[in-house]
C-alpha positions as CSV (number, residue, x, y, z in Angstrom):
1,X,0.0,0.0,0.0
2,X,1.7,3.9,-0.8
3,X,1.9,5.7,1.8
4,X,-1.3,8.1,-0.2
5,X,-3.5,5.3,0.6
6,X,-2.5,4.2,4.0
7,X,-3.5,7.8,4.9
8,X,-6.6,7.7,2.9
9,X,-7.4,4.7,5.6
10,X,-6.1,6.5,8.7
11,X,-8.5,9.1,7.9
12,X,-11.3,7.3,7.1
13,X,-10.4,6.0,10.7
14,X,-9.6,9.0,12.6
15,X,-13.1,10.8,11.1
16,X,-14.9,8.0,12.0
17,X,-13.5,7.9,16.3
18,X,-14.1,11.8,16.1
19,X,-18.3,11.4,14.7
20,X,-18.3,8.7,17.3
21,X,-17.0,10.8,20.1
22,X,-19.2,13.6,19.0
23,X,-22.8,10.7,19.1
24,X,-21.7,10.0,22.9
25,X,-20.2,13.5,23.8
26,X,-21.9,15.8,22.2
27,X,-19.0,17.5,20.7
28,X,-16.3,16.8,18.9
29,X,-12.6,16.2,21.0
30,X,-10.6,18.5,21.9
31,X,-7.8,17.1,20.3
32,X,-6.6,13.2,18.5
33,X,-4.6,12.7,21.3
34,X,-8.2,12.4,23.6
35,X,-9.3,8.9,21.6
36,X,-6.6,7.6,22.8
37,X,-7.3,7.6,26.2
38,X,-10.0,4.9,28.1
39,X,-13.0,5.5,30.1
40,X,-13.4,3.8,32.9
41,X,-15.2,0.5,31.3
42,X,-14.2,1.5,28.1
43,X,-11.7,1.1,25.2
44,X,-10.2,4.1,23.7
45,X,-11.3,5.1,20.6
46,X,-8.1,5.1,18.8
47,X,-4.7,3.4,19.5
48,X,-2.0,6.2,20.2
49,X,0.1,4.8,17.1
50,X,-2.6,5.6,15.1
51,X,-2.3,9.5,15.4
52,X,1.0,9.6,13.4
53,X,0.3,9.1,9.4
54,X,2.9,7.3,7.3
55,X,5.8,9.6,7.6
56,X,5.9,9.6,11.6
57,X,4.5,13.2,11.7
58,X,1.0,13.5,13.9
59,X,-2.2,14.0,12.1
60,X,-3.3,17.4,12.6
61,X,-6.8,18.0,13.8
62,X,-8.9,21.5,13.3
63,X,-12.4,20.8,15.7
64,X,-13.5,24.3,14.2
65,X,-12.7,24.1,10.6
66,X,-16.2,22.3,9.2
67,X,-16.6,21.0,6.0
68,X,-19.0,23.2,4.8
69,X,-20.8,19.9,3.2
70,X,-20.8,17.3,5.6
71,X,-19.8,19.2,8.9
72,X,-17.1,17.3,9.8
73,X,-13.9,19.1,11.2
74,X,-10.7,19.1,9.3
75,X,-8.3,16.1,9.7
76,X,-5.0,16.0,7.5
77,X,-1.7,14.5,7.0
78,X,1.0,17.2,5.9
79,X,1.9,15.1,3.4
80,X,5.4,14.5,1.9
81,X,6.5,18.3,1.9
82,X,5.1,19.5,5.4
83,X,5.8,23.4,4.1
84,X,3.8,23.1,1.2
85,X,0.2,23.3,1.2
86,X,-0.7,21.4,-1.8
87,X,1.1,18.3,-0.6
88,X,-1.7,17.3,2.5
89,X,-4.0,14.7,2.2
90,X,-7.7,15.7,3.6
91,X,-10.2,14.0,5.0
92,X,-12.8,16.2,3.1
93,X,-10.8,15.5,0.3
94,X,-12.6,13.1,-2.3
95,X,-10.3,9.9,-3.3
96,X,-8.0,10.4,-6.4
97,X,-8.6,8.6,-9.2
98,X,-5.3,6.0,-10.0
């Protein structure tokens, strides 16, 4: 799998642990970092190793930045140039076609 598409997955993972924190919270988290940690009785939502995408660097997380369209807050890898924009990988981002 290219790194592209293992963090296509991680964010199809990490969108889904935020909607589900937001059914039972009311809200979305604060950060990643708080799926990670368990509730009494409860598994985390997210294993800690899964907050870094393919290139070691952590996932970063805007709560207040909605998509417009589905209302879901912004979730992206930096991609393979962190200081240039136009290399991150979105979760609002539709899949490229091969």
């Amino acid at each position: 799998m290219s790194r592209g598409a293992a963090v296509r997955a991680d964010l199809i993972t990490l969108t889904r642990a935020v909607e589900a924190y937001k059914v039972q919270h009311r809200e979305f988290p604060e950060s990643l970092a708080v799926l990670t940690k368990a509730k009494k009785g409860q598994q985390p939502y997210l294993e800690a190793t899964s907050l870094l995408d393919p290139w070691d660097r952590p996932y970063v997380y805007e709560r207040d930045a909605l998509d417009p369209t589905t209302g879901r807050p912004l979730i992206y890898s930096q991609g393979t140039n962190p200081a240039d924009p136009a290399s991150r990988i979105r979760n609002w981002d539709p899949p490229k076609k091969p």
